[in-house]
C-alpha positions in Angstrom: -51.7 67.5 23.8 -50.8 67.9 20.4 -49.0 64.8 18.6 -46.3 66.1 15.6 -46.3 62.4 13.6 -48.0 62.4 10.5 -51.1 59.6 10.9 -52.3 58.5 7.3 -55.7 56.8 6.5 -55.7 54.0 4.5 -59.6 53.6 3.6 -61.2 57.3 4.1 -64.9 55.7 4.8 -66.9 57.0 8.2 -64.4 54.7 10.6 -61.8 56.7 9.4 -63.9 59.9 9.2 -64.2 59.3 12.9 -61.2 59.1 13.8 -60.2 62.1 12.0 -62.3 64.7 13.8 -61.7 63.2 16.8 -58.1 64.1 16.0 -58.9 67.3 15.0 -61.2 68.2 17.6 -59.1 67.0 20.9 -56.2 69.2 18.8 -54.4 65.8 19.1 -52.8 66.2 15.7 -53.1 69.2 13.2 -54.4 68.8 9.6 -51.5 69.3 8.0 -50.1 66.2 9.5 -53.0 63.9 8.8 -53.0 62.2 5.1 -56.1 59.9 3.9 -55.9 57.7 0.6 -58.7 56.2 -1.3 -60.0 55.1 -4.7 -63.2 57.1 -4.5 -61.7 60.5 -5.1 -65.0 62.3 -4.6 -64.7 61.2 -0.8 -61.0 62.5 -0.9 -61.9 65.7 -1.9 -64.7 65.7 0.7 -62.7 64.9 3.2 -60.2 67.7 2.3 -62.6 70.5 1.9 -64.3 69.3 5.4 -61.1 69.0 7.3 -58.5 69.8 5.5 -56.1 67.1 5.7 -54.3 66.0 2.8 -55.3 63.6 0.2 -53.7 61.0 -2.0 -54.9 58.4 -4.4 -51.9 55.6 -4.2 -51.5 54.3 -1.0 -48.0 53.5 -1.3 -47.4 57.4 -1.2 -49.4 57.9 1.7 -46.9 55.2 3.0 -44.0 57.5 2.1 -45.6 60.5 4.2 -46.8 59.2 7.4 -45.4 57.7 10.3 -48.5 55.7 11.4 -50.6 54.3 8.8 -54.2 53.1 9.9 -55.6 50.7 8.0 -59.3 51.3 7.6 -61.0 49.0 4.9 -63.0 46.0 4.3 -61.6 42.7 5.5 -62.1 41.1 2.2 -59.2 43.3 0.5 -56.9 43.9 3.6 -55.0 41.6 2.2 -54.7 43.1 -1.2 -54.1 46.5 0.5 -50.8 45.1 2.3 -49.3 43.4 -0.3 -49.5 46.6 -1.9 -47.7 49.1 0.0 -45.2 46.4 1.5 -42.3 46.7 -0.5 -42.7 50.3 0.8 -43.1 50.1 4.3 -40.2 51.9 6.4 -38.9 50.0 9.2 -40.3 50.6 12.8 -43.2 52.3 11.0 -46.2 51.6 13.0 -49.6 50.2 11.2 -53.2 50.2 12.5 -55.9 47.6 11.5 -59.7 48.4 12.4 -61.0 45.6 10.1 -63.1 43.2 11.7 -61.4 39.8 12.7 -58.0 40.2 10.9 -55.5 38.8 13.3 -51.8 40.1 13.9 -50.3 37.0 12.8 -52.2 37.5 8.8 -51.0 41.3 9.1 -47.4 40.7 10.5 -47.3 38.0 7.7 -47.6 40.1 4.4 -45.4 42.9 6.0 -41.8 43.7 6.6 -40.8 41.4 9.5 -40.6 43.1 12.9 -43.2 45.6 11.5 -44.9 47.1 14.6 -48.7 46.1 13.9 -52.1 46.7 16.1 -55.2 45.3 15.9 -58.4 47.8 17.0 -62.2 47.1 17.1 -63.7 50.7 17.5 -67.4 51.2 17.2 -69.6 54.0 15.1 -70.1 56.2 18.2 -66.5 57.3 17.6 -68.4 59.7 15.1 -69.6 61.7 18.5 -66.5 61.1 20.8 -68.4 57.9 22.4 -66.5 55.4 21.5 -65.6 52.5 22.7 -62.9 50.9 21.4 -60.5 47.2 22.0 -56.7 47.4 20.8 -54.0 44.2 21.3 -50.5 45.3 20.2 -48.4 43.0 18.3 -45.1 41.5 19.6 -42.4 44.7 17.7 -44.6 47.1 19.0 -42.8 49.4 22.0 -44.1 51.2 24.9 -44.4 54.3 23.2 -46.2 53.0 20.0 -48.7 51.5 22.2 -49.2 54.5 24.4 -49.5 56.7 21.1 -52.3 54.4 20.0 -53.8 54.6 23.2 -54.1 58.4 23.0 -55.6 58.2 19.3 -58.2 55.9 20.2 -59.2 57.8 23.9 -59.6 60.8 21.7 -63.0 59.2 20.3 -63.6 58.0 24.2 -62.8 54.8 25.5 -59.8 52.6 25.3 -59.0 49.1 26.6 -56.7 46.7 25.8 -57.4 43.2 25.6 -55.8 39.9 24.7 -56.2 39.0 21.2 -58.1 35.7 21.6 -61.1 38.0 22.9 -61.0 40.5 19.7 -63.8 38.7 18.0 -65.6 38.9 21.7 -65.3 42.7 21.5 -66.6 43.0 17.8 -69.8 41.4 19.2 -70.5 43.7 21.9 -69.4 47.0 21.5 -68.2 46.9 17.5 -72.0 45.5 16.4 -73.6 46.3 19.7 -74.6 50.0 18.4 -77.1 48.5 16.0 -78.6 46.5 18.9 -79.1 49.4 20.7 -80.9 51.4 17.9 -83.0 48.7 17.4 -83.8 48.5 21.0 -84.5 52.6 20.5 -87.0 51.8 17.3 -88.8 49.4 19.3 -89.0 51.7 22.1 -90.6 54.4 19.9 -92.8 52.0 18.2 -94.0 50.9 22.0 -94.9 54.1 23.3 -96.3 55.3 20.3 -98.8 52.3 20.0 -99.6 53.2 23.5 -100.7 56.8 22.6 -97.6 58.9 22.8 -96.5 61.2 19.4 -93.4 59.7 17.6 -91.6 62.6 18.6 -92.4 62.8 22.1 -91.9 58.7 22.3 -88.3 58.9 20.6 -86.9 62.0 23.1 -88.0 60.5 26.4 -86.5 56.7 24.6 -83.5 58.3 24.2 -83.0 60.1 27.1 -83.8 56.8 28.8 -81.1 54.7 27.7 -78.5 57.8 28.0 -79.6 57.7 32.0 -79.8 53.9 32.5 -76.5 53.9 31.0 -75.2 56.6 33.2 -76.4 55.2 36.3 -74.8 51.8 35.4 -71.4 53.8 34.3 -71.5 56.3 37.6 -72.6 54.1 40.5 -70.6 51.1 39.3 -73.8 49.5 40.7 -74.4 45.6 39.0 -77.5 46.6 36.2 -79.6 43.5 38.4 -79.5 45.8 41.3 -80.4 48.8 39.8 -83.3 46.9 37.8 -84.5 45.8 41.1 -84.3 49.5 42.4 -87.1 50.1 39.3 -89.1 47.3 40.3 -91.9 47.2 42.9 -94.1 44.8 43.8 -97.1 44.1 41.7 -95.9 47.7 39.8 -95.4 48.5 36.1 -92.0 47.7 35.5 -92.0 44.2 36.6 -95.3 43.4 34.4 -92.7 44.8 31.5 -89.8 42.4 32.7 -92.6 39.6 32.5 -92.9 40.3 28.7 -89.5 40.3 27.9 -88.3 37.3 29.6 -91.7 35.4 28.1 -89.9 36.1 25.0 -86.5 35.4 25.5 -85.2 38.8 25.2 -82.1 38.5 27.1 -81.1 35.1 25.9 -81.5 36.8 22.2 -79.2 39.4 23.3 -76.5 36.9 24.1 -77.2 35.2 21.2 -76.9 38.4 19.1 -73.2 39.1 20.7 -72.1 35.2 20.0 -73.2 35.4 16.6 -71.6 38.3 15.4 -68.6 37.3 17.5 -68.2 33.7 15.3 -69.0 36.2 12.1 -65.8 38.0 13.1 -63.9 34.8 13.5 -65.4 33.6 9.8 -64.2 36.6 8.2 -60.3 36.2 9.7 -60.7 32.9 8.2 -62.0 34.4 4.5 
């Protein structure tokens, strides 16, 4: 299904890069109808050359072009970036924020009133069409705004929505939970390879790893405890494993991780 409303990037950094080929790829929207501003016009012209979408500097013409706008920078100059292009904003024309912890009410408040607005936490593995990614619409946005968003985000892989109140909770798990995995993947590595195996060897059969457990979680909509328990037998390997990790509080520093990066999100709304 191809989509014929222009979609312009404000912010052209790898969230947006993202979501960009995911466009392209699925052939959800063409090229010519997708339009990227930024102040590094190095990464404009990359992004042209690469995908061949269009390119502005001022963000207020970007504005003038599209008829979704996605809002894909820091949380520290969202603010900035609205006040900007408000005076310019057409009405009923439907904006995007992927910044961490920015909530409708600060975005509906420095644009045109009854601007449609939604709020999205997507996560790095858009970049492969693994996403997984939270949206809560804003009170002016209609059925077919929302499904359109929807659509975008399922075309980098999944799509929930969620009530806003549980935003930040998303940014801790899946928006931040990529770099717990990797980490999880380095420390794998590191393990086998202290026990003997090459680097190499040690990081294929890590990754491969997760990418089953995962599956087997995702496929037989089995609880993880049970399939753990499937694993372990008595007196074997795995549970003398299990036995390290809970000696050193691995799972509780998981939860920790998520509520941490959660209140993080909740600080920056507040900045």
């Amino acid at each position: 299904m191809s989509v014929k409303k222009n979609i312009g990037f404000i912010g052209a950094g790898a969230m947006a890069e993202a979501l960009i080929k995911s466009l392209l790829g699925r052939q959800f929207a063409n090229a010519s109808n997708i339009w990227a501003s930024d102040v590094n016009c190095e990464r404009g012209r990359y992004l042209t050359d690469t995908y061949g979408i269009n390119y502005v500097l001022d963000n207020r013409d970007l504005v003038a072009k599209t008829d979704v706008v996605i809002h894909a920078v820091k949380p520290f100059i969202m603010g900035r970036v609205l006040s900007g292009i408000a005076s310019g904003v057409p009405v009923g024309q439907l904006h995007v924020s992927v910044a961490a912890g920015i909530s409708l009410e600060f975005l509906e408040g420095l644009l045109p009133d009854g601007t449609p607005v939604v709020r999205v936490m997507p996560n790095t593995p858009c970049l492969i069409g693994e996403g997984a990614s939270a949206y809560t619409p804003g009170s002016s946005v209609n059925t077919e705004q929302e499904e359109l968003i929807k659509n975008i985000l399922e075309c980098t892989g999944l799509a929930v929505r969620v009530p806003e109140n549980l935003m930040n909770a998303v940014t801790g798990l899946s928006g931040s939970g990529p770099a717990y995995v990797f980490l999880v993947i380095e420390a794998l590595v590191d393990g086998a390879v202290r026990a003997g195996l090459p680097r190499d060897v040690a990081a294929s059969l890590a990754v491969q790893t997760l990418i089953g457990a995962a599956g087997m979680v995702r496929d037989t909509g089995k609880h993880p405890a049970v399939l753990k328990d499937m694993v372990t037998t008595p007196g074997g390997t795995t549970i003398a494993g299990l036995h390290v990790l809970e000696k050193a509080g691995v799972r509780a520093a998981l939860m920790d991780a998520i509520m941490a990066a959660a209140e993080r999100a909740g600080e920056l709304g507040k900045d």
